[in-house]
C-alpha positions as CSV (number, residue, x, y, z in Angstrom):
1,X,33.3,54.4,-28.4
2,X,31.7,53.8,-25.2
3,X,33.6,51.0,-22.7
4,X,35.9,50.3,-19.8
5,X,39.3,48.3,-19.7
6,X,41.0,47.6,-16.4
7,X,44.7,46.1,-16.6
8,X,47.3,44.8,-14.7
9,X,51.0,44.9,-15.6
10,X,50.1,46.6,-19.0
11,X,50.6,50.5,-20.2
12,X,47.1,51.7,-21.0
13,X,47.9,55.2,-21.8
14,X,47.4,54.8,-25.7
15,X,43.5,55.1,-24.6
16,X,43.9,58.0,-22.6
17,X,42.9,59.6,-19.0
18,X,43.0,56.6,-16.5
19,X,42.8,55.8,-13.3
20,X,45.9,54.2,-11.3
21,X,44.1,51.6,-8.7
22,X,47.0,50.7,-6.7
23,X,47.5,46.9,-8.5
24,X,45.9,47.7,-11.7
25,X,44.5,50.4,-14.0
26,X,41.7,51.4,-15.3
27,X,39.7,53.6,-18.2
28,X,36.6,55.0,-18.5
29,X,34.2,56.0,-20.7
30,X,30.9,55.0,-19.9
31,X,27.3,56.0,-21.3
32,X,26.3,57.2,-17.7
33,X,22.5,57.1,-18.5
34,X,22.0,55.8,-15.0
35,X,24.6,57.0,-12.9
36,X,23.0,56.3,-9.5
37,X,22.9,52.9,-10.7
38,X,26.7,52.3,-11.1
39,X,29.0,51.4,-8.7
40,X,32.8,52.5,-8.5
41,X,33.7,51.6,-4.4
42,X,37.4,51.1,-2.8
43,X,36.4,50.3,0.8
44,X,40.4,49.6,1.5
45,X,40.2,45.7,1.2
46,X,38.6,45.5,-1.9
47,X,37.2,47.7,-5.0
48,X,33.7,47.4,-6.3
49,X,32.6,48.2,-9.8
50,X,29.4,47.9,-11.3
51,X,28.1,49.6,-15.3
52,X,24.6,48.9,-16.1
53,X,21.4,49.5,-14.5
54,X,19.8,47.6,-11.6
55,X,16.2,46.9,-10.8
56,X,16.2,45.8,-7.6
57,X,18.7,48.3,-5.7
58,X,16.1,48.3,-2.6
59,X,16.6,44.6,-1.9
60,X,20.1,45.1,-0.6
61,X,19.6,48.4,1.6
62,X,19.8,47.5,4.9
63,X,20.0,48.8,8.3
64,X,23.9,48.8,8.0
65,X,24.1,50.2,4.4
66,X,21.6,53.1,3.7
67,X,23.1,53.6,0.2
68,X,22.9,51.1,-2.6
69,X,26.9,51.7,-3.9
70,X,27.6,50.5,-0.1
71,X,25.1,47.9,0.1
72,X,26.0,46.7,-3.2
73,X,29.7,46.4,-1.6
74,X,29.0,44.3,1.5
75,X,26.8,41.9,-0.2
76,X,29.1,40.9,-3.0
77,X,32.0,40.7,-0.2
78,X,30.1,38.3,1.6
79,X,28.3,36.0,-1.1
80,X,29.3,37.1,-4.6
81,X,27.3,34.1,-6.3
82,X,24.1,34.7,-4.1
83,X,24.1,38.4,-4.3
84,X,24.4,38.1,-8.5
85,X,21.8,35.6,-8.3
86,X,19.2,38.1,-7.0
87,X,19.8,40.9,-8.8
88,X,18.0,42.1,-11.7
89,X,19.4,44.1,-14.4
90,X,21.8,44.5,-17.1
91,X,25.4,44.5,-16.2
92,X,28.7,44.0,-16.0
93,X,31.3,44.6,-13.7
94,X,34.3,43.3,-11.4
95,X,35.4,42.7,-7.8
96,X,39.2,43.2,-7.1
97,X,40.5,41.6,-3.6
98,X,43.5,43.8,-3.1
99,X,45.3,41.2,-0.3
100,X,44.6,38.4,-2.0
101,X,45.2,40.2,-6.0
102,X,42.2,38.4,-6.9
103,X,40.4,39.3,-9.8
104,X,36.0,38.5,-10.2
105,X,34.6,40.2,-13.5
106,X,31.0,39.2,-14.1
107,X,28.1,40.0,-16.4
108,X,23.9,39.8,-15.7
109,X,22.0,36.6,-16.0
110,X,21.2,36.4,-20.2
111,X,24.6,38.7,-20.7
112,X,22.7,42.1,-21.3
113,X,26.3,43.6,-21.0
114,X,29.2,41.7,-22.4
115,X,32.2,41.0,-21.6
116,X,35.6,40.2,-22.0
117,X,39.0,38.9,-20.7
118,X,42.6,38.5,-21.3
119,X,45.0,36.9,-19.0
120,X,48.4,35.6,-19.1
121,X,51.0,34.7,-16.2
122,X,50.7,38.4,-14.4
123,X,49.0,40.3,-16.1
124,X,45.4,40.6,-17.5
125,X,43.1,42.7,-19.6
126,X,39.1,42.9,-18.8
127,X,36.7,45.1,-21.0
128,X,33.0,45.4,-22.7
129,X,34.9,46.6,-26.0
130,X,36.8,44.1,-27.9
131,X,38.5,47.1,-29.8
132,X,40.3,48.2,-26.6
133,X,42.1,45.4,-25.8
134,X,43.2,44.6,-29.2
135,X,44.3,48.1,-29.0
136,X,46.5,47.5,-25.5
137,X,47.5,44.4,-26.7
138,X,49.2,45.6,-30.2
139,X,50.4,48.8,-27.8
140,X,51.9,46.6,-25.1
141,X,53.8,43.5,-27.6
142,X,51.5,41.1,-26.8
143,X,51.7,38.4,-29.3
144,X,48.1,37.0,-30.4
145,X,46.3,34.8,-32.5
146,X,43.7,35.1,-35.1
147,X,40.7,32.3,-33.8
148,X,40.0,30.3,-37.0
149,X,37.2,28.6,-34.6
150,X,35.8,32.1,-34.6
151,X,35.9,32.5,-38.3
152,X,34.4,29.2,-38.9
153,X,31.3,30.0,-36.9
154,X,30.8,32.9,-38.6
155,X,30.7,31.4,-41.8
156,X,28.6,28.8,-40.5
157,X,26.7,30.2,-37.9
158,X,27.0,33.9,-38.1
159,X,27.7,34.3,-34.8
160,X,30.0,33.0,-32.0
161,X,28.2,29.4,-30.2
162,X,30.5,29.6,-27.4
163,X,33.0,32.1,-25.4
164,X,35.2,32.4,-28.4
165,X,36.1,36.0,-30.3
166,X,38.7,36.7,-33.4
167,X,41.9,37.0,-31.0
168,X,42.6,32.9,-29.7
169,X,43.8,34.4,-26.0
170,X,41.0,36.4,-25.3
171,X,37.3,34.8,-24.3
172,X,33.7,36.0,-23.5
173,X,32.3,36.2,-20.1
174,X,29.3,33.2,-20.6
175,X,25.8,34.8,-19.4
176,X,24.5,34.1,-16.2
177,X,28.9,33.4,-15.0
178,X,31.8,35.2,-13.2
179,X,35.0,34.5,-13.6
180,X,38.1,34.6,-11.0
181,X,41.3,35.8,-12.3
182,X,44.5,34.9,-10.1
183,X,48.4,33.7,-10.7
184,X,47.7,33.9,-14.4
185,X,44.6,30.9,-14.0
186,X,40.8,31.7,-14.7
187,X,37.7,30.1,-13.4
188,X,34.5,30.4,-15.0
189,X,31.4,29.7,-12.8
190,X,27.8,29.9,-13.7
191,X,25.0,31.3,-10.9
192,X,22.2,31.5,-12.8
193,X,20.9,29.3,-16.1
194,X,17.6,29.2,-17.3
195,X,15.3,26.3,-15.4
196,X,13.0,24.6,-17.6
197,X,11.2,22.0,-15.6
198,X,7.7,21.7,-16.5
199,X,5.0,22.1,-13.9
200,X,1.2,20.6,-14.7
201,X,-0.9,24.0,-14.9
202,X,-4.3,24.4,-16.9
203,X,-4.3,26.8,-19.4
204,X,-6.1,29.3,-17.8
205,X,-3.5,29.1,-14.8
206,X,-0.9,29.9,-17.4
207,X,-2.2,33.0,-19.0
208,X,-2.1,34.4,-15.3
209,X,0.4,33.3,-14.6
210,X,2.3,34.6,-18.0
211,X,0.6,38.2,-17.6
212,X,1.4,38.7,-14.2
213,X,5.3,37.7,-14.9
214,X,5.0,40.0,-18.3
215,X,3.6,42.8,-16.6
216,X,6.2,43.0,-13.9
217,X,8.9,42.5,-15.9
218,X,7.7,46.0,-18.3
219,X,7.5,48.0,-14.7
220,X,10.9,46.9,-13.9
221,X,12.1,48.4,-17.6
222,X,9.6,51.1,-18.1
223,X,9.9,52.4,-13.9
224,X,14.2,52.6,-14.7
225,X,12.9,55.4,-17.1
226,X,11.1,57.2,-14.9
227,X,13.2,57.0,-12.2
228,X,15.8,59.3,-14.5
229,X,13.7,61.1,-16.3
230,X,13.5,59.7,-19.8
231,X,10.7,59.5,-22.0
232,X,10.2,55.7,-23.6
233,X,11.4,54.1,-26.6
234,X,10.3,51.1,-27.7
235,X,10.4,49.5,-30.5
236,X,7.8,48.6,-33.1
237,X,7.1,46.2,-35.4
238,X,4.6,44.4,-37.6
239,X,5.4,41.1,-35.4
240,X,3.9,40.3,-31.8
241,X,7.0,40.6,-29.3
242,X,7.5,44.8,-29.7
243,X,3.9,45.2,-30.1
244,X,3.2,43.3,-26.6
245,X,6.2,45.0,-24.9
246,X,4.4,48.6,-26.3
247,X,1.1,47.7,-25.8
248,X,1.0,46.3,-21.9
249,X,3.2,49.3,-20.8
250,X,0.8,51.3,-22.5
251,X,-2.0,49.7,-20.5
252,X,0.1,49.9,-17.3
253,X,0.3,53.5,-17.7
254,X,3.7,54.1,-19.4
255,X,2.1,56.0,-22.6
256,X,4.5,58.7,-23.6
257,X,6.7,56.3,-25.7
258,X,8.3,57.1,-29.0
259,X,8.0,54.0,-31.1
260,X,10.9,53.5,-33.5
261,X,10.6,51.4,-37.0
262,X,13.2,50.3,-39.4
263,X,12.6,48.3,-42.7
264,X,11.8,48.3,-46.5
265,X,9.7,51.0,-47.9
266,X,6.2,50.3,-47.8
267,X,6.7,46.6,-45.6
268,X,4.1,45.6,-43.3
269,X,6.4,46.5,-40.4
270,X,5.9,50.1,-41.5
271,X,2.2,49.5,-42.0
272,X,1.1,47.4,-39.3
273,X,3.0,49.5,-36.6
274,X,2.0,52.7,-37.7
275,X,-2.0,51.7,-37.1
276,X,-0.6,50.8,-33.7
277,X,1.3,53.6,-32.7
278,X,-1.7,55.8,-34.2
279,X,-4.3,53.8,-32.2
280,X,-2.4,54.0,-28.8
281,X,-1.7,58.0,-29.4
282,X,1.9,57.1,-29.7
283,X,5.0,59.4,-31.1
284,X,6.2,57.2,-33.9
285,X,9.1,57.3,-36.2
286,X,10.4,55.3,-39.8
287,X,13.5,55.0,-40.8
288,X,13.7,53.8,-44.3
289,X,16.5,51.4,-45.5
290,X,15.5,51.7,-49.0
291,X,19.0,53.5,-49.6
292,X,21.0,50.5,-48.7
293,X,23.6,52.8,-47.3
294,X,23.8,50.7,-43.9
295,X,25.2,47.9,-46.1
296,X,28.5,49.7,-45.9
297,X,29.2,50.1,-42.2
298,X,31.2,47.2,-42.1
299,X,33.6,48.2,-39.9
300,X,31.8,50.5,-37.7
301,X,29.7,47.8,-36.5
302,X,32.1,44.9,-36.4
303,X,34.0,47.3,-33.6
304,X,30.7,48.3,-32.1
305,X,29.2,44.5,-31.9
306,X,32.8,43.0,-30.9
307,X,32.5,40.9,-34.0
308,X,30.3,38.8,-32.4
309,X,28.0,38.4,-34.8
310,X,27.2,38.9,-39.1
311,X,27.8,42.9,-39.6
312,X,24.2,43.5,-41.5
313,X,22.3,41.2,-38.2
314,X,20.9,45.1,-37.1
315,X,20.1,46.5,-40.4
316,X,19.5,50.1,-40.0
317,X,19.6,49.9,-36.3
318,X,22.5,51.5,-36.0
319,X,21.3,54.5,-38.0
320,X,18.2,55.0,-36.8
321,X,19.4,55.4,-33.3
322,X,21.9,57.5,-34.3
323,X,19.5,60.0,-35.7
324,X,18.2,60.4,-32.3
325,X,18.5,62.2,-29.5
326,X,19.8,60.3,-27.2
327,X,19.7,62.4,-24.3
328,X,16.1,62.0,-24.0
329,X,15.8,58.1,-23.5
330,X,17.5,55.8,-21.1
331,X,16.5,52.2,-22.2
332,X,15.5,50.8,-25.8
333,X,12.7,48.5,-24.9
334,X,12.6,46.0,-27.3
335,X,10.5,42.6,-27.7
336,X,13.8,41.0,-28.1
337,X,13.8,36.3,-28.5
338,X,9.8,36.7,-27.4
339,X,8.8,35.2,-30.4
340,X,11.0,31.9,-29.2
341,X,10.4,32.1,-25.7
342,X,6.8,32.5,-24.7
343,X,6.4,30.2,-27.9
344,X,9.3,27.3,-29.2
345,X,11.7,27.2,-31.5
346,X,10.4,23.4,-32.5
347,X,7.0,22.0,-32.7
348,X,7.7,18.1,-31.9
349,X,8.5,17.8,-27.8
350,X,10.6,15.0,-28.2
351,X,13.2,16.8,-30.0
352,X,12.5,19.8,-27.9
353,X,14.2,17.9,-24.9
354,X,17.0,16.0,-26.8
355,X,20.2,16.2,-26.4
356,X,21.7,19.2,-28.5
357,X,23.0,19.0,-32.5
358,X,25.1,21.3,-34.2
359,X,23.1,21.5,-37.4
360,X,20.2,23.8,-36.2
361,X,20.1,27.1,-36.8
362,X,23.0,28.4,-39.0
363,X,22.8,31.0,-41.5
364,X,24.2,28.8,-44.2
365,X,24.9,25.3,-45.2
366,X,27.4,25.7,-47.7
367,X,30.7,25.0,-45.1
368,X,30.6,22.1,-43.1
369,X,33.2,21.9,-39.8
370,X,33.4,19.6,-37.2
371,X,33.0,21.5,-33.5
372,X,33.9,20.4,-30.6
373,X,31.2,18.8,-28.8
374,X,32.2,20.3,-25.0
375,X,30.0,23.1,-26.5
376,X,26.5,20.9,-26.5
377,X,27.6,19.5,-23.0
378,X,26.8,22.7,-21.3
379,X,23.0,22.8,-22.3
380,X,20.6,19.9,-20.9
381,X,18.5,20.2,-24.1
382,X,18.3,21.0,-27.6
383,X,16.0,24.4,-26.5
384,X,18.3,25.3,-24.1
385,X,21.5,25.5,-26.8
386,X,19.2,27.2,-29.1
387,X,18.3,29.9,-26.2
388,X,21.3,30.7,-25.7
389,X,23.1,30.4,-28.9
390,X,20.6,31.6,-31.5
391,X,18.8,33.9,-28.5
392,X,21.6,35.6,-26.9
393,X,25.1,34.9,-28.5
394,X,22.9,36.0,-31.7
395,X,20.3,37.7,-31.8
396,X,21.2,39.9,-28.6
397,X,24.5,40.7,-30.2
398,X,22.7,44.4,-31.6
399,X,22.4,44.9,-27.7
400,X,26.4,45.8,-27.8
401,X,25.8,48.3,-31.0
402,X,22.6,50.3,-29.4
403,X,24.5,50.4,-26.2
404,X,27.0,53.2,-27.9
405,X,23.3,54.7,-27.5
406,X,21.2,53.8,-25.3
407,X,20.7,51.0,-22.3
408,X,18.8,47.9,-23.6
409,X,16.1,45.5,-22.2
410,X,13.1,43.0,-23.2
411,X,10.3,42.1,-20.9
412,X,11.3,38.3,-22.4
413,X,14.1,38.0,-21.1
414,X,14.0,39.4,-18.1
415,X,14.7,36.0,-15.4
416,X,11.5,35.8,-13.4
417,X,9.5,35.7,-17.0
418,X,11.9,33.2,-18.0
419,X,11.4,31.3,-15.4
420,X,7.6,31.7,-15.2
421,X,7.6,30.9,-19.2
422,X,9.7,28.0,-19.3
423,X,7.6,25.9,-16.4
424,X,4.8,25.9,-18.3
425,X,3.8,22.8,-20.6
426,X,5.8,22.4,-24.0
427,X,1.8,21.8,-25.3
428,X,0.7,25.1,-24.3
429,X,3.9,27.1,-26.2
430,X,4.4,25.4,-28.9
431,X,2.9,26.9,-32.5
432,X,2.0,30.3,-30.2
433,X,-1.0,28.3,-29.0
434,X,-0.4,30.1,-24.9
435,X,1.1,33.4,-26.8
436,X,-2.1,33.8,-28.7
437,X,-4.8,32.6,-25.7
438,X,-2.8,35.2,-23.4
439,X,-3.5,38.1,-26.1
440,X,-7.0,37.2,-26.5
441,X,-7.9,36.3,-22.9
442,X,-6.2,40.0,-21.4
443,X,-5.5,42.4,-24.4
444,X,-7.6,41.6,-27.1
445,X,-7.5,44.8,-29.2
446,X,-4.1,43.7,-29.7
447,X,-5.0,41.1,-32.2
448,X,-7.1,43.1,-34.4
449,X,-3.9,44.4,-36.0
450,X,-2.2,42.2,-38.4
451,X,0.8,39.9,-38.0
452,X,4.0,40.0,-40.0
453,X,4.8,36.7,-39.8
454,X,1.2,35.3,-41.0
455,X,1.7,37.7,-44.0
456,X,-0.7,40.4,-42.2
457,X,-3.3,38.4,-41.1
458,X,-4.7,39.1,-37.7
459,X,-2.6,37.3,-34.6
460,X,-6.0,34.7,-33.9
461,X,-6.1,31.1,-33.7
462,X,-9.3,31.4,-35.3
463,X,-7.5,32.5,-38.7
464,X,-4.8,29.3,-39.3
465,X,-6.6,28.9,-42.3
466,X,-6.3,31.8,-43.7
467,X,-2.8,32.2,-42.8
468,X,-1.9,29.4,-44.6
469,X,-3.8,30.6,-47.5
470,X,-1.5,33.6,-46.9
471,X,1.8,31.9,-46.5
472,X,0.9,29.7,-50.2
473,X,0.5,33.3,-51.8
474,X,4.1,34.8,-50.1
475,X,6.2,31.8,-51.1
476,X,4.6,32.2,-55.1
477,X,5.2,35.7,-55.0
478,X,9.2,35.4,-53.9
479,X,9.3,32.7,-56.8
480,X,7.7,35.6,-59.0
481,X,10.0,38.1,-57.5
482,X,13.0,36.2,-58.4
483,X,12.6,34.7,-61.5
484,X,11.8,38.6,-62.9
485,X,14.1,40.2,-60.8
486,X,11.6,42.5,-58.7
487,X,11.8,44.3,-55.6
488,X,9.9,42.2,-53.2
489,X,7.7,44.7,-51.0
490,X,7.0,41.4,-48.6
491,X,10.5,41.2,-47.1
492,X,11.9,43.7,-44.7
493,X,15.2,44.0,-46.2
494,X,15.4,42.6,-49.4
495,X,19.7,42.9,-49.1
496,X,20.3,41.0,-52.0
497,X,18.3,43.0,-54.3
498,X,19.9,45.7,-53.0
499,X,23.1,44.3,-53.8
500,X,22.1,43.2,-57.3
501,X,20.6,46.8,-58.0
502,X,22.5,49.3,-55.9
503,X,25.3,50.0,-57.8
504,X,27.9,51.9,-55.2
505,X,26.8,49.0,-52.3
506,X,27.8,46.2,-54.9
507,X,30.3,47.8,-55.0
508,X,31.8,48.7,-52.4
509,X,31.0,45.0,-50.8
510,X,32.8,43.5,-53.9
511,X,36.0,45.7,-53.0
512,X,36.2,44.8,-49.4
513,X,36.3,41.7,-50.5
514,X,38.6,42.0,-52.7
515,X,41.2,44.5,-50.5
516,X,40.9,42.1,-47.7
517,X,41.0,38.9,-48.7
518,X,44.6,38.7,-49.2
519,X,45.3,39.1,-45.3
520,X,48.0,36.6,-44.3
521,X,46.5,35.7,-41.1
522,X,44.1,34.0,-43.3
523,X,45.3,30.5,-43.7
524,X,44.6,28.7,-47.4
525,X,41.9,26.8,-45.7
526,X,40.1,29.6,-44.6
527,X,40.5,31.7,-47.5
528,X,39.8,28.6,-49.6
529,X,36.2,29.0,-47.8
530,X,36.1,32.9,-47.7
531,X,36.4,32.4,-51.6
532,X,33.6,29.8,-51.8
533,X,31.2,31.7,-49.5
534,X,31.7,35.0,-51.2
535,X,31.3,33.9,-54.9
536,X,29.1,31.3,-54.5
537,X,26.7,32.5,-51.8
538,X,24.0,35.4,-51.3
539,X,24.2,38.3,-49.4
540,X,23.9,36.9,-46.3
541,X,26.9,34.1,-46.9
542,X,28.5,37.2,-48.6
543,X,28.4,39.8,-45.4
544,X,29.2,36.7,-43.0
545,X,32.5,36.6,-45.5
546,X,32.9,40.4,-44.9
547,X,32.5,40.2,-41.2
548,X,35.5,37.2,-41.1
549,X,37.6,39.5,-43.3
550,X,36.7,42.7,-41.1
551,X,37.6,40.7,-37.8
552,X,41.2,39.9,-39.4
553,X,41.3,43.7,-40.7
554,X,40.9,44.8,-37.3
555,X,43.0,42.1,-35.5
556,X,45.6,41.7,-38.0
557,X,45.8,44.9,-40.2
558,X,48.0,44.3,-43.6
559,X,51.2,46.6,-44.4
């Protein structure tokens, strides 16, 4: 497993090789895919450390610092916050102030790389893999408790809506935030958040203005590759965000990309984005998930996605990257929370800009829990909780699992397109209206390929009708579908009837359940609604049972 761990005043040995830092320790095994990138610096006063990849390394070379490791060094000893601020990348890292013992760990703007902490009095525990410092933890007698917060977002959510894990004592890194570690206190402090004031631009301002941000933010991703050597992957879809992200790099240049696809036999993910990959003269490959068999890697991806998120959120992600070889790619380009940023998650303004609720957005309904509010007070709207709570702390969770792969990046999320995006009038994104006048306006070849999400119809403002001709038809044939008990070919993964009709999956879901649900970490409450989740719910409310009772395997394994 791919991570690092620094610690002071614990025994990390049980991982392995380390590295004694004079005040601390440290292990490492990182993915190295850009080396140059990193930065691992003990200038005497202070040590610098840096995993990721950086776009902008030039901006801090300077007359005094001709390499990027040093000028990487001086900048974050003389403004931490400002020198985060202008960098562009994914990563994580720390700053460790050896006369003052003062700890700064850190992550990127939208939390490409995550991260986590422990501390406690003297001593403290920092790493991008949840599984190590449970590990230290267990090794070293510290005492720690299962998070039934945790478990109650995932069985509400399906994924964590704050800084919270499965262990009580050990938090998140929030994106866009450091935090300062000294005499057993931590401060969290937040240098970048996503500005969405609205500036008065005409629509033909805001395509150019749109492309131009889009366009730079795929050089960023696509030049990293270069830079090392690597060949592109990108990934494909029937939908608009992958097949943007794929076709303006193939436009700017970048064409010798492997696209990548994963979903149901014969689903329009497969079809659409084959006629894509064929048209641009693209390598492409399919990865099935007819045989259900990623179902079962419950607790391989619980430890690779930190239990952040529901186990089955990736599909066969997991899989299909791990038939590849890696060696030959250094970022997995991906089109990732496009569809919610260049467009909206609602269609009515007024609720846009509220103030934030809980009830949006969960993966079921069934529990109901009262959260504590403090959560909705750090977002200024009801957009801005759903960006970062359905966006990153969700959907960006299958970052953490490729990363045991490959780097990761999307062109929409990068911060200057998020900036760019989010200025422009809620009119203009709402319902796709600015996605779809930016496709037709600079790539229009584009839309001649149909659109997943309007059941294949092409992506053209000019064919609402018949997409809602198109939508009528989908909805009567999953009422079909379900009252006969077919497969439905218009779903990418139809999990539950997989479930229902694979026997060994069933299962083998059915017995982890079973096995696990008699942990006594598990308080009656919980396992009350464990109970009521699993038997009453469907596949989804079933795995985001699982991933509750995986998280208190792993934390809290029974005798």
């Amino acid at each position: 497993m791919y991570g690092w761990v620094i610690a002071k005043n614990i025994n990390i040995s049980c991982l392995g090789e380390y590295l004694d830092m004079d005040g601390y320790l440290q292990y490492n095994k990182l993915l190295n895919k850009f080396p140059q990138d990193q930065v691992f610096m003990d200038g005497g006063d202070k040590v610098c450390f840096l995993d990721g990849y950086v776009h902008n390394k030039e901006y801090f070379v300077n007359n005094t610092a001709s390499e990027w490791q040093k000028a990487f060094y001086d900048a974050v000893g003389s403004d931490l916050k400002q020198t985060l601020a202008k960098m562009r990348g994914g990563f994580c890292g720390y700053v460790y102030d050896k006369s003052l013992e003062e700890l700064t760990i850190y992550v990127d703007h939208t939390s490409v790389r995550a991260l986590y902490y422990y501390v406690d009095d003297n001593r403290w525990i920092v790493s991008n893999h949840f599984d190590y410092m449970v590990e230290l933890m267990r090794d070293n007698g510290i005492s720690y408790d299962f998070s039934a917060r945790a478990a109650k977002y995932m069985m509400t959510y399906g994924y964590m809506i704050d800084d919270s894990t499965f262990i009580r004592q050990i938090r998140r890194v929030k994106p866009g935030s450091f935090v300062k570690i000294k005499d057993g206190i931590s401060e969290s402090t937040r240098y970048y958040f996503i500005n969405n004031k609205e500036i008065r631009v005409t629509e033909e301002e805001a395509i150019e203005k749109v492309d131009a941000a889009f366009r730079k933010a795929v050089a960023r991703e696509f030049d990293k590759d270069k830079e090392y050597g690597y060949r592109h992957l990108v990934d494909l879809s029937g939908g608009l965000d992958s097949r943007m992200v794929s076709w303006v790099a193939h436009d700017m240049g970048y064409t010798d990309q492997v696209n990548v696809t994963y979903c149901q036999n014969g689903y329009r993910d497969e079809k659409i984005s084959k006629k894509i990959a064929e048209k641009l003269r693209h390598e492409y490959i399919f990865k099935s998930l007819d045989d259900a068999q990623w179902m079962m890697d419950v607790d391989k991806i619980v430890s690779e996605n930190n239990g952040s998120a529901l186990y089955d959120g990736i599909s066969g992600g997991d899989r299909m990257l791990d038939t590849l070889n890696k060696d030959m790619f250094g970022i997995e380009h991906t089109g990732m929370t496009g569809d919610a940023i260049l467009s909206t998650f609602y269609k009515d303004k007024e609720f846009n800009y509220s103030a934030p609720r809980f009830e949006m957005h969960r993966y079921s309904e069934m529990l109901r829990y009262d959260f504590d509010n403090s959560v909705l007070k750090e977002y200024p709207c009801q957009e801005m909780f759903a960006i970062y709570t359905r966006g990153i702390f969700s959907a960006q969770t299958s970052y953490m699992i490729r990363q045991q792969y490959v780097e990761t990046a999307s062109p929409f999320m990068d911060v200057d397109f998020l900036d760019t995006v989010f200025s422009i009038p809620f009119e203009y994104r709402k319902q796709h209206h600015i996605y779809l006048k930016w496709i037709k306006a600079k790539y229009p070849q584009a839309a001649e390929f149909g659109w997943e999400k309007w059941g294949g119809i092409k992506p053209k403002e000019s064919h609402i009708f018949f997409r809602k001709i198109k939508t009528t038809q989908r909805l009567l044939n999953i009422y079909f579908c379900k009252i006969f008990k077919l497969t439905n070919k218009d779903i990418m993964s139809p999990s539950d009837l997989w479930y229902d009709n694979n026997e060994k999956v069933n299962k083998f879901i059915n017995q982890y359940y079973t096995d696990n649900i008699k942990n006594d970490v598990l308080d009656k409450e919980l396992k009350r609604d464990l109970e009521t989740l699993f038997n009453k719910g469907n596949i989804t409310e079933k795995s985001m049972a699982v991933t509750v009772l995986a998280m208190a395997k792993k934390c809290f394994p029974m005798i």
